[in-house]
Every structure is written in C-alpha cells, then in structure tokens.
PALODO-874598 format. One record per residue (C-alpha): residue number from 1; y, z, x. Coordinates in Angstrom, 1 decimal, padded with zeros to 4 digits. Layout:
REM residues N
<r n="NUM" y="Y" z="Z" x="X"/>
...
This chain:
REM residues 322
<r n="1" y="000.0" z="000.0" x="000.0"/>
<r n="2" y="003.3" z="-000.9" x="000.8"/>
<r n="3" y="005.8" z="001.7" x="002.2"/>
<r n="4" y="008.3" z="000.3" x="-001.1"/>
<r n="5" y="005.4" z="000.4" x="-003.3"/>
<r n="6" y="004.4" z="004.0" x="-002.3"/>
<r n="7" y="008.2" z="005.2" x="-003.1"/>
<r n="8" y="008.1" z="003.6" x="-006.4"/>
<r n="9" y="004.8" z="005.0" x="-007.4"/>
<r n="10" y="005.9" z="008.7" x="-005.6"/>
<r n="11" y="009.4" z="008.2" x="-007.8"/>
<r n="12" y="007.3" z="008.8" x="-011.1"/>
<r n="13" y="005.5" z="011.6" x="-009.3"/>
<r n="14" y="009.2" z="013.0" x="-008.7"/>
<r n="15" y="010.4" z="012.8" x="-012.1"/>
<r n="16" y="006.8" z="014.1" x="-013.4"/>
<r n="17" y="007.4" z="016.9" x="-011.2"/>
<r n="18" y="010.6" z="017.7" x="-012.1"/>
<r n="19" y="009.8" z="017.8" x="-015.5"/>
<r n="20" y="006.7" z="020.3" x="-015.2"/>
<r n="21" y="009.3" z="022.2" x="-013.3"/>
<r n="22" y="011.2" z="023.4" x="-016.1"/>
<r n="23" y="008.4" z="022.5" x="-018.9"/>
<r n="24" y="005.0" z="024.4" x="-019.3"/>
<r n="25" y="003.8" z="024.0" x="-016.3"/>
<r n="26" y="005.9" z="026.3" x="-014.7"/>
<r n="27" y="003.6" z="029.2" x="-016.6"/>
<r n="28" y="000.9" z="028.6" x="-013.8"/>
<r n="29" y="003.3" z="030.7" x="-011.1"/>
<r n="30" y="001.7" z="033.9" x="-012.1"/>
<r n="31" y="003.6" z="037.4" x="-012.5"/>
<r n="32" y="005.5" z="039.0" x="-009.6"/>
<r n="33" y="004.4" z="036.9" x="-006.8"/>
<r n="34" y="002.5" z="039.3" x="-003.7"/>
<r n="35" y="004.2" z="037.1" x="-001.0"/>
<r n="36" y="006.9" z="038.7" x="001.3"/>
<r n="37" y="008.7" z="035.5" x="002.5"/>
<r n="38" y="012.6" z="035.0" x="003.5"/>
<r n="39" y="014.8" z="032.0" x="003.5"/>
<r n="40" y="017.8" z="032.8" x="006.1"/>
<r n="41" y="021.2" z="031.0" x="007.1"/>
<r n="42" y="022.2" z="030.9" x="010.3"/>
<r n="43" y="024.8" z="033.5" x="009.7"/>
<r n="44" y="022.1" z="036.4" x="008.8"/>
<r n="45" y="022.7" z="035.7" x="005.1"/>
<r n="46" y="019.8" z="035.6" x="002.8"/>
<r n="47" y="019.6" z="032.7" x="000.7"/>
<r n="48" y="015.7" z="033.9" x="-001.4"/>
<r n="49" y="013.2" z="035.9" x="-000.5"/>
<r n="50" y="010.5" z="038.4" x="-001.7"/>
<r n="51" y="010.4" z="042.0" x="-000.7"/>
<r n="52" y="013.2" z="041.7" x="001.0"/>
<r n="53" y="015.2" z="044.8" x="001.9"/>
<r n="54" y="017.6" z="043.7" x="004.0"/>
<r n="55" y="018.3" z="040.7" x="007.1"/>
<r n="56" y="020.7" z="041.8" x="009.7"/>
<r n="57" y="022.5" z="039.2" x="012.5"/>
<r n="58" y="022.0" z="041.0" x="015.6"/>
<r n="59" y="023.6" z="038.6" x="017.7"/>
<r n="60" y="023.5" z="034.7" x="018.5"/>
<r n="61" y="020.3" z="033.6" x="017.7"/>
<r n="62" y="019.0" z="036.9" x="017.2"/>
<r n="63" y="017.6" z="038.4" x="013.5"/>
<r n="64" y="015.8" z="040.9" x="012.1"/>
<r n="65" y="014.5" z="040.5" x="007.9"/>
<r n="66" y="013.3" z="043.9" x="006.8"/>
<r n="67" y="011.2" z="044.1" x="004.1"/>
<r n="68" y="010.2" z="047.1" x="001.9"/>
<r n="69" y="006.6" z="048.1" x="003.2"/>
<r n="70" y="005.1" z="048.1" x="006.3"/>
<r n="71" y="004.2" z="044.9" x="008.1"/>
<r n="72" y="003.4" z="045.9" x="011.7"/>
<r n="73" y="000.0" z="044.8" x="010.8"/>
<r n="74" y="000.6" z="041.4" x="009.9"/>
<r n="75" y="001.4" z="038.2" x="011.2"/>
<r n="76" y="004.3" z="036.0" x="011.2"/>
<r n="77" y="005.2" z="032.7" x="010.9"/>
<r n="78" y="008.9" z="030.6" x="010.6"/>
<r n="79" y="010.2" z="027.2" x="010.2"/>
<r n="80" y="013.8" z="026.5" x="011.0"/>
<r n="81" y="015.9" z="024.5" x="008.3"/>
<r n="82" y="017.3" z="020.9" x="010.0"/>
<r n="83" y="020.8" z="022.1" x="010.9"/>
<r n="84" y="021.5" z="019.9" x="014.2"/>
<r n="85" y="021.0" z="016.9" x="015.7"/>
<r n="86" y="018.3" z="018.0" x="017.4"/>
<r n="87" y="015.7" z="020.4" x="016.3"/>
<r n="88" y="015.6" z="023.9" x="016.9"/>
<r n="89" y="012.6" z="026.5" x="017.9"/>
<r n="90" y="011.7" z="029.9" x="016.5"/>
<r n="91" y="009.6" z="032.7" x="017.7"/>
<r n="92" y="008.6" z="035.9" x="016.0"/>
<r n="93" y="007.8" z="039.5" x="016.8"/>
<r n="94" y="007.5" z="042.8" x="015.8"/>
<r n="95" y="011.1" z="044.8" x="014.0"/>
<r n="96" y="013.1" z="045.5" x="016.5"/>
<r n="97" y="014.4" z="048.3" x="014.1"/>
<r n="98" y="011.6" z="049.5" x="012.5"/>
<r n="99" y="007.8" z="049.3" x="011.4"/>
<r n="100" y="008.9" z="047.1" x="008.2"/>
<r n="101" y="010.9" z="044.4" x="010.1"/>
<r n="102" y="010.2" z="041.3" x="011.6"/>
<r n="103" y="012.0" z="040.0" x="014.5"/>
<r n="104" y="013.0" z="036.4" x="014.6"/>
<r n="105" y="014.8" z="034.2" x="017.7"/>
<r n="106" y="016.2" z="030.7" x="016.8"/>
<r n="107" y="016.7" z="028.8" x="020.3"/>
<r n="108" y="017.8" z="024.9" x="021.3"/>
<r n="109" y="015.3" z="023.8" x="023.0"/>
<r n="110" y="016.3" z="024.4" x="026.4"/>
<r n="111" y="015.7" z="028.1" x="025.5"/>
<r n="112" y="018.8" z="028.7" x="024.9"/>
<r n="113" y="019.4" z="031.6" x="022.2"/>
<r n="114" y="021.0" z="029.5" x="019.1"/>
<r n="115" y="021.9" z="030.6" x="015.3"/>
<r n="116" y="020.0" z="028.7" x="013.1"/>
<r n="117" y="018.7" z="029.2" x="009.4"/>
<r n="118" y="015.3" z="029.9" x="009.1"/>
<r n="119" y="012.0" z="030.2" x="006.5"/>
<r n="120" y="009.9" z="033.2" x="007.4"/>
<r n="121" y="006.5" z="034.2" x="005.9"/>
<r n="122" y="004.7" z="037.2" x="006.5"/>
<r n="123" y="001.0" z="037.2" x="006.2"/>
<r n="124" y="-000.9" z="039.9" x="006.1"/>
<r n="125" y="-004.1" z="039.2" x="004.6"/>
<r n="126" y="-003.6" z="039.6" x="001.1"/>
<r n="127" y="-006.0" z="037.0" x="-001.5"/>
<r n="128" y="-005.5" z="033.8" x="-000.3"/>
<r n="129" y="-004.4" z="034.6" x="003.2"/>
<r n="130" y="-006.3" z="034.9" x="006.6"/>
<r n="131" y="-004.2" z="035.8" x="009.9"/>
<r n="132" y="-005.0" z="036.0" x="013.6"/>
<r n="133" y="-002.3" z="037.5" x="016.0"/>
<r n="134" y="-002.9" z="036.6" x="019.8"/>
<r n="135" y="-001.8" z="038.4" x="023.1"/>
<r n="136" y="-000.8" z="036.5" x="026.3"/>
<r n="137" y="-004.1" z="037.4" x="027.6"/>
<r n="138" y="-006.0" z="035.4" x="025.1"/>
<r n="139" y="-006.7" z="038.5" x="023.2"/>
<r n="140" y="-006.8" z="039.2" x="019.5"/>
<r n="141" y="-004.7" z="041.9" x="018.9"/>
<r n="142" y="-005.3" z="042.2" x="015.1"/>
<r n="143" y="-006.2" z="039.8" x="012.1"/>
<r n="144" y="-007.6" z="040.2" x="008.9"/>
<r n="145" y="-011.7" z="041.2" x="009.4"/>
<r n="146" y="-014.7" z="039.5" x="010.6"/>
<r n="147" y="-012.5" z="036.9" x="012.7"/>
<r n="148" y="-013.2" z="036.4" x="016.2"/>
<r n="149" y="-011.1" z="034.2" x="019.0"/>
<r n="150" y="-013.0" z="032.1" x="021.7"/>
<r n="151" y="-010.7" z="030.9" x="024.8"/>
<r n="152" y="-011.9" z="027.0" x="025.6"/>
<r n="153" y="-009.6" z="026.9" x="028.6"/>
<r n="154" y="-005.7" z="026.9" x="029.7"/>
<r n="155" y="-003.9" z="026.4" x="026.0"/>
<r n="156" y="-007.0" z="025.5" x="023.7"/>
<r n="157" y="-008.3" z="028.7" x="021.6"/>
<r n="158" y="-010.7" z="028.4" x="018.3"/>
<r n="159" y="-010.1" z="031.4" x="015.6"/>
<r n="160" y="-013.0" z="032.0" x="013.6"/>
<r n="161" y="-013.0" z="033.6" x="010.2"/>
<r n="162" y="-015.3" z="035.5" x="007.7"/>
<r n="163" y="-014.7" z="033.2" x="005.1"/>
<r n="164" y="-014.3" z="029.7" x="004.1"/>
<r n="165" y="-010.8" z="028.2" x="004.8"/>
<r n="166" y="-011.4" z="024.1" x="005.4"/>
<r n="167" y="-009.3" z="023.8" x="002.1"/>
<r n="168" y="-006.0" z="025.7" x="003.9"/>
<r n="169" y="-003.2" z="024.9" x="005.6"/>
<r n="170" y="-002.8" z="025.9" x="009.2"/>
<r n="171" y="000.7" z="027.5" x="010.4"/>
<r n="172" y="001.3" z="029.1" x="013.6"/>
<r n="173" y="004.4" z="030.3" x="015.4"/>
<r n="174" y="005.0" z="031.5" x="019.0"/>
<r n="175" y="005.4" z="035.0" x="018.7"/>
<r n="176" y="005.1" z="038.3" x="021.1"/>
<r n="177" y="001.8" z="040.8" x="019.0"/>
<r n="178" y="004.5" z="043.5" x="019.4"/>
<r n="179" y="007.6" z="043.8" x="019.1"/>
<r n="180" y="008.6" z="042.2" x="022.9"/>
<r n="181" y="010.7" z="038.7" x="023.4"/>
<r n="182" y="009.6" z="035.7" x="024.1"/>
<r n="183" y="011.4" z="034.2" x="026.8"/>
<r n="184" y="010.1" z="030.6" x="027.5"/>
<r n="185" y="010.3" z="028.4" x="024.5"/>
<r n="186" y="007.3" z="026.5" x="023.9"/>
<r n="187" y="004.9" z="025.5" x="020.8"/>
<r n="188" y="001.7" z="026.2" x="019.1"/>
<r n="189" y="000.0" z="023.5" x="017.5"/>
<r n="190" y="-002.9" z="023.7" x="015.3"/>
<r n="191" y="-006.3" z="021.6" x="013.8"/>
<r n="192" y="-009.5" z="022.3" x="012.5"/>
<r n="193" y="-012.3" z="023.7" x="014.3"/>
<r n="194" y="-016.0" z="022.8" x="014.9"/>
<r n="195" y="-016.9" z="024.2" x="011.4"/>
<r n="196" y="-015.3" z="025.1" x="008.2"/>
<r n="197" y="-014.2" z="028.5" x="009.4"/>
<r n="198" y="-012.3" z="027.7" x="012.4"/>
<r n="199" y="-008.9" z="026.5" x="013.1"/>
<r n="200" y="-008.3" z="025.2" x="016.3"/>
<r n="201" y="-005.0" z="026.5" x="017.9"/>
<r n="202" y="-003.2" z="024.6" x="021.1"/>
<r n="203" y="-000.3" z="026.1" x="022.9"/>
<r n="204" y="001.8" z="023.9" x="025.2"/>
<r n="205" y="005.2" z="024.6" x="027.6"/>
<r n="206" y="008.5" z="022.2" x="026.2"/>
<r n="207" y="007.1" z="019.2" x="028.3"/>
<r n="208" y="004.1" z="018.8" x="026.0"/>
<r n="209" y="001.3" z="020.4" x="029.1"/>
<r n="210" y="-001.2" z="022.9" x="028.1"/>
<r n="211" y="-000.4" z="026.5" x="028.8"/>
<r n="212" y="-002.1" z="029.2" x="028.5"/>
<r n="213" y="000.2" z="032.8" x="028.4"/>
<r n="214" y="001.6" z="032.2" x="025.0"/>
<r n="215" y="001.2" z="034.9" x="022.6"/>
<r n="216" y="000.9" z="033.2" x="019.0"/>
<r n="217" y="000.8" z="034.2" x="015.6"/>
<r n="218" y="-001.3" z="031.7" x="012.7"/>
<r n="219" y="-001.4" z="032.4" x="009.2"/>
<r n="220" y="-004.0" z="030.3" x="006.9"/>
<r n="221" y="-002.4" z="029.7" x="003.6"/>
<r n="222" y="-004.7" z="028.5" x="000.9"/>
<r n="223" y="-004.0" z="027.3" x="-002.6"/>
<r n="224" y="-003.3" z="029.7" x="-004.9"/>
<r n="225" y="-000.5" z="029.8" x="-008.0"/>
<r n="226" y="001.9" z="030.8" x="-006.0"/>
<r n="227" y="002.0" z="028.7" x="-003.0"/>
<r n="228" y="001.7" z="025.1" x="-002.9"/>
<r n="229" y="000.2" z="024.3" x="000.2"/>
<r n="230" y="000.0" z="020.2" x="002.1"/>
<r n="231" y="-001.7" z="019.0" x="004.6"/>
<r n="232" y="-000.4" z="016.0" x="005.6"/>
<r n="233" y="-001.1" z="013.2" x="007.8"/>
<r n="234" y="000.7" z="010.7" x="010.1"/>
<r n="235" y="001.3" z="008.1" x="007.4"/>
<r n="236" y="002.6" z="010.5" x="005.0"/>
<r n="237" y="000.3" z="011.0" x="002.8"/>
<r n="238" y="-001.7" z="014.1" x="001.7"/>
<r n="239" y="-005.2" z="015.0" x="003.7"/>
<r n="240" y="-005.9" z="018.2" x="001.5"/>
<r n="241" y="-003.6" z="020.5" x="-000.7"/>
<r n="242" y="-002.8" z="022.4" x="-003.8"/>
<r n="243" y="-003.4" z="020.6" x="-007.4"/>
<r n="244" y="-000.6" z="018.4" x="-008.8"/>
<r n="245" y="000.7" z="018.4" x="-004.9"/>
<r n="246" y="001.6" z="014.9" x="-003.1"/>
<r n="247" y="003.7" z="013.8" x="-000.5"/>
<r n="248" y="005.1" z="010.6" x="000.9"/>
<r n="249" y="007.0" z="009.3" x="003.6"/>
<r n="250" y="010.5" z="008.4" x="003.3"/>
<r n="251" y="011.6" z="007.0" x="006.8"/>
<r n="252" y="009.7" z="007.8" x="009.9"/>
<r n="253" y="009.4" z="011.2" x="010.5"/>
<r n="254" y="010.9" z="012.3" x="007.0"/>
<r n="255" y="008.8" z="013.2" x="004.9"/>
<r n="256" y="009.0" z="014.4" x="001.2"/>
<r n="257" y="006.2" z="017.4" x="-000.3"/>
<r n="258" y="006.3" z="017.2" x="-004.2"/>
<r n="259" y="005.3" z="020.0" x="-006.5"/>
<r n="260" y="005.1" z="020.6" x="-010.1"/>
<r n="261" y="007.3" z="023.4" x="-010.0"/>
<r n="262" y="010.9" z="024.1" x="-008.5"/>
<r n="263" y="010.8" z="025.4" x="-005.1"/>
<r n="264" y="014.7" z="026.7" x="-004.7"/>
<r n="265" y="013.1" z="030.2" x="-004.9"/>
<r n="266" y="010.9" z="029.6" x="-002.3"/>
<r n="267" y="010.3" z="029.7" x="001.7"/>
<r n="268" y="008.7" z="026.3" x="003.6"/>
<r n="269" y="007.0" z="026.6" x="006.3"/>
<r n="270" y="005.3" z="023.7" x="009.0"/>
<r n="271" y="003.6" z="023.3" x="011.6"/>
<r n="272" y="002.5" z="019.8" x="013.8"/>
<r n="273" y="-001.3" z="020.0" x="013.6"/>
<r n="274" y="-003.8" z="017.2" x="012.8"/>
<r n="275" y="-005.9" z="017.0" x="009.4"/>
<r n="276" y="-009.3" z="017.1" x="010.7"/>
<r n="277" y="-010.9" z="018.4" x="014.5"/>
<r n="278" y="-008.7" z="015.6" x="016.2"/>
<r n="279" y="-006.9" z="016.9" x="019.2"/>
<r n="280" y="-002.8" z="016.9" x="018.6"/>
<r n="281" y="-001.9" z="015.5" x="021.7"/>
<r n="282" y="001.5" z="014.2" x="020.2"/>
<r n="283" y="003.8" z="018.0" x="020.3"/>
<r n="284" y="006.8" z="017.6" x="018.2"/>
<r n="285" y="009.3" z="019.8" x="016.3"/>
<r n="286" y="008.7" z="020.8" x="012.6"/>
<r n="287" y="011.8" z="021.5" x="010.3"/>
<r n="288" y="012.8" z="021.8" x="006.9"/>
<r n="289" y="015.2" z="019.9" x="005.0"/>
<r n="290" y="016.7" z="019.3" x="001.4"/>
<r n="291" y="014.2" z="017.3" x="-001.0"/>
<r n="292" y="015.3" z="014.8" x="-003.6"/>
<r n="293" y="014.8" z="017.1" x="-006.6"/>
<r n="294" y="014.4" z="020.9" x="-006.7"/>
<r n="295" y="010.5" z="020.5" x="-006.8"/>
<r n="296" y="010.3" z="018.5" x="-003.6"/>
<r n="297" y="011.1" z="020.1" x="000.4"/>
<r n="298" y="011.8" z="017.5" x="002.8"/>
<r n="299" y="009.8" z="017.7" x="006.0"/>
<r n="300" y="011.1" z="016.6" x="009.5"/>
<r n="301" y="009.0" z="015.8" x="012.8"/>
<r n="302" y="010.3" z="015.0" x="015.6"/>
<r n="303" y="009.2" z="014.4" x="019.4"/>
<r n="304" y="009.8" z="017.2" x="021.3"/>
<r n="305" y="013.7" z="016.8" x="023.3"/>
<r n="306" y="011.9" z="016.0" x="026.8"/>
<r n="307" y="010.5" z="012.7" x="025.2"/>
<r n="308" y="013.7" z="012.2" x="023.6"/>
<r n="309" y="013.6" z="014.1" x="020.8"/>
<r n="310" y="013.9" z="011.1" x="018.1"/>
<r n="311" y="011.8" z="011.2" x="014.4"/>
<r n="312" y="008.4" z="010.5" x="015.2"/>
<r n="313" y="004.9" z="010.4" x="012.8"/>
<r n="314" y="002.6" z="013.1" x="013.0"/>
<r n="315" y="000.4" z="014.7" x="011.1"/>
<r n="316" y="001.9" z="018.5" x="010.0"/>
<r n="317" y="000.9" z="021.8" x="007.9"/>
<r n="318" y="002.5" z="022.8" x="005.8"/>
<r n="319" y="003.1" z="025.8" x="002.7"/>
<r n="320" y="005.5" z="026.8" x="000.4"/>
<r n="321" y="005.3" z="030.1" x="-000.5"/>
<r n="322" y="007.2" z="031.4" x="-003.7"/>
C-alpha cells in the first residue's frame, strides 16, 4: 500500500477514533486508573498526571515529580516531549528528596544538563506491569518476582520473567538503581528475547558502540484499559498492540499512534527497540509530539546527533498510560 493510500485509510481511523473518544467507548477506561504517570514542561510545571503530589524545578535540567506513596521500589521510565531542533535525552533515578520521588535529568546530547518537558511512568509491578532495574555491574537490583537477568557480553543483557509478556511493549530508560546521577548520556535500546518471557535490552555510549556500565531501568507495559500500548515497526505500522490501536507513518521518522479514546490526560512513553528478536543496531532518539486529534500522540525517531541527528525509520515501543 501506498504511503497516500495508507493516510487516507488511517484518516477514517482518526475520525473513528475521535469519535469513540467522546462516545461509548470511552466507558472501557475503567474507574480511577492504578497508574502513577506525569507529564512535565520544561519549566517544572505539571501539565497531567496521576498520584502526583507535587514536581519541583531543582535547577537546569534537573526535576524531581513526587508522588503520594512510596516508589523506591519501582522502576522508571521517561520520554522527552520534541521541544528542539534536535532531540533531547532523559535519565531517571531515585528522589532526590524523598522515598516517594523520582529524580529525572533532561540533557542535549552532548550531556549537557538542559530543561526540557518530559513524560514519566513509574512502574512498579502492579496487573499488567513487569519491571527490571539494573546496576552498572550487570546486576538486578530489584524487579517484580521470579525475573532473572543473564549478561551476554559488553552492552547486550536478556531479562527473564515469570510470566508471559510477548504481547507487551518494551520501555527502558537509562537510569542510576538508587538515587545517584548519571553522568555520561547514552541509551538503552530494547527487543524480544529467545522466548516469550524475555526482552532483550542493549545499552550503547552517544556514538552508537556497545557499552556495558549503564545502569538501566525497563518497564513491560501490557494492554490493559488503561494504557494503550504499540509496537511499531520501521514502516509505521503496528507489530503488536492494544485493541482498536493503529499507527501510521506521516513523514519519515513521524509517526502517528491512534486510539479510541483521548489521550490529553495521559503520559507517552517510547523507546527504539525492534518488533521481534532482531538486533537494533540503528540507535536513535525517541520523543513525543502533538498528534492530529486528541486520541492520537505523534512519535519522533531520530538518528542519534553523532550521525547527524536527522528523522530516521526505526522500529520503536511504545505506551500510553492514562
């Protein structure tokens, strides 16, 4: 099919979206949602979230989103929103503050310490939900249990789980286990592993090598009613999802997720990963931009700024979590 003919024939899907949005369909988002999740400016303001407390700006490039329990024992994962011309980075760790914070560091990609808005979800296991939180010595520092972590050399890690999750999405951001910094940028990429229980995690320094040293932090998002999750491949179209879920690609490297619900209440977050046990040998910059209607999020994948830095294709993970 046709790039034209795939817009026209994802055009219906938007106005069939939009329409479930504000119809009956909006009935499958179920009760209070569990989620904690945050949507941040690049001024420390909070734009939506879930269990949010309170998000302070504690200097350039620098936040810490506080939520009302406890989440030392979870994992963390962000996507920054496109605000530049080139993409930014985010890492996680630990509050800073205290044991129901999360720490969060928007950088250019020199490492450079930059404000920049941000999508932040914690995971921490709940239905739904699997997590795995790795050390800079290739150890598991906690997850939820029965998951294991095997080392397969310098950057290359498989994460096992008890259960099931083939039908997930995959997210991962750098991220100290405690509540330290991390000073080198660099990026976590993620696929699936040898069998339907393992995701297969890469981490690689801001020229694209393999390197191992870098603490990371994956969540595994599955469908439920309310998150939507997509994964998506090179060509823009959807591998494996949530129902009523589709995406397309707009121009290269833009990408549009569509939903049958609004999503302005939400927090997106992606990662570059392939759809199946293929190697993601490509690294490139995730972000999240505006989508056409308010049950779309626009997707943005770009090579990373040592190869230039323009829009590129590549397959990505992705979840939005309401």
């Amino acid at each position: 099919m046709s790039r034209k003919s795939l817009a026209c024939v994802l055009s219906a899907a938007l106005a069939v979206g939009a329409f479930a949005a504000s119809g009956p369909a909006s009935a499958a988002i179920i009760g209070p949602s569990p989620n904690l999740f945050a949507t941040v400016d690049q001024s420390g303001n909070l734009i939506t979230g879930n269990g949010v407390s309170s998000v302070t700006h504690l200097g350039t490039g620098r936040y810490e989103v506080t939520f009302m329990v406890d989440v030392s024992q979870c994992a963390y994962v962000a996507t920054t929103d496109n605000a530049f011309s080139q993409a930014l980075t985010v890492f996680t760790a630990g509050g800073h503050l205290n044991a129901d914070g999360v720490y969060v560091e928007t950088k250019n990609q020199g490492g450079g310490l930059t404000d920049g808005p941000f999508n932040l979800v914690v995971d921490c296991g709940k239905a739904g939900m699997k997590y795995a939180v790795v050390g800079r010595q290739a150890n598991l520092v906690r997850s939820t249990p029965g998951t294991t972590l095997t080392s397969l050399g310098s950057g290359r890690y498989d994460v096992t789980f008890a259960d099931d999750v083939a039908r997930c999405a995959y997210l991962a951001t750098v991220g100290d286990p405690h509540n330290g910094l991390v000073f080198n940028p660099s990026g976590v990429y993620t696929g699936s592993g040898p069998d339907s229980h393992t995701v297969y995690i890469e981490t690689k320094n801001p020229g694209g090598g393999l390197q191992s040293g870098i603490p990371f932090q994956l969540a595994v998002i599955c469908p439920r009613p309310n998150v939507r999750v997509a994964v998506v491949n090179a060509g823009g179209l959807i591998d494996r999802g949530s129902p009523l879920t589709s995406s397309f690609e707009a121009a290269t490297g833009n990408y549009t997720i569509v939903t049958d619900r609004s999503v302005a209440s939400c927090a997106t977050v992606g990662t570059r990963g392939s759809v199946d046990t293929a190697v993601p040998f490509n690294p490139a910059t995730v972000e999240v931009a505006p989508g056409p209607a308010n049950n779309t999020v626009g997707i943005q994948v770009r090579a990373l700024l040592f190869f230039g830095g323009d829009f590129t294709d590549e397959a990505f993970h992705a979840a939005i979590v309401c």
